[in-house]
Steps between C-alpha positions, in 0.01 A plus 500: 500500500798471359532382133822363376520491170657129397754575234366404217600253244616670167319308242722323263567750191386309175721556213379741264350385161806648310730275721272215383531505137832573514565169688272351235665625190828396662365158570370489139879617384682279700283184364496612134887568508539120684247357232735630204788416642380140563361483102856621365669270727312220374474583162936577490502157572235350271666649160809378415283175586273561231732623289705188497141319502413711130854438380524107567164443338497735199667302185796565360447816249543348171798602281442816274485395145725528189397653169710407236446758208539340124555722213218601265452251237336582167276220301327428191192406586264189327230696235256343288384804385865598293553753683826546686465519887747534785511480882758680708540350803733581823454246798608474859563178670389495887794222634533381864845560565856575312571173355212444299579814323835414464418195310253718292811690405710258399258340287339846354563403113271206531244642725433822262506233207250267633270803593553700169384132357207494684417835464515485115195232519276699607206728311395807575198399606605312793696774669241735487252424774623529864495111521671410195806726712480305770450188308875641349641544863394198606682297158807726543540408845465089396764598240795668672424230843601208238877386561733587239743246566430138474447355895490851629249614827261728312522876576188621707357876388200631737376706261560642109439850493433759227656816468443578153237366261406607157348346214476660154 
């Protein structure tokens, strides 16, 4: 008997696992490097968006202010007691813009007079405690704001500030 021997049928070679995981880690690659590419093409286009977005609904930054130095000023002070006292003062002036402290200037004489008038009623006593300072502030600020000229706008000061205060 005769055998014949059928040729047989190689079976199909199945990749090795190395061949696998590099496929996988190239798959993995490929998608991560698609996935970023997508996100910064996205975003590119979402920023000067937002940008314009932040910028057209922030307000308008507010103008920086003006201080407005005065010269020190030197004051007898009110004393029931006999005793002489005095208060050295130096002030700032906070303004809003140029023109305010402009008109400050130009009307200087009468602004240090009416505060070296005010400043002459006052004890000791008062300008001691933290309040009876800001109490001052607060009075100084009413004072210089009042028009000098007859029919004039009144001047607006944000704030009086001290830079020097001394009582003896």
């Amino acid at each position: 008997m005769a055998t014949t021997t059928a040729p047989q049928q190689a079976a199909p070679a199945s990749p090795g696992p190395m061949k696998r995981i590099i496929l996988i880690v190239l798959i993995a690659i490929i998608a991560a490097g698609a996935a970023g590419a997508g996100v910064w093409f996205f975003m590119s286009k979402r920023a000067p968006a937002a940008a314009s977005a932040e910028t057209a609904s922030a307000p308008a930054p507010l103008a920086a202010p003006l201080f407005f130095p005065l010269e020190s000023m030197t004051v007898n002070l009110q004393s029931d007691d006999g005793q002489q006292h005095f208060l050295r003062i130096g002030l700032t002036l906070k303004l809003t813009d140029a023109k305010t402290q402009q008109e400050l200037t130009d009307h200087m004489p009468e602004v240090r007079s009416h505060i070296l008038l005010a400043l002459s009623n006052k004890h000791p006593d008062e300008l001691a405690p933290l309040e009876g300072k800001r109490a001052l502030a607060t009075e100084l600020r009413t004072l210089i704001e009042q028009p000098t000229d007859k029919g004039a706008a009144p001047i607006h000061v944000q704030d009086v500030l001290f830079t020097e205060f001394v009582v003896q």
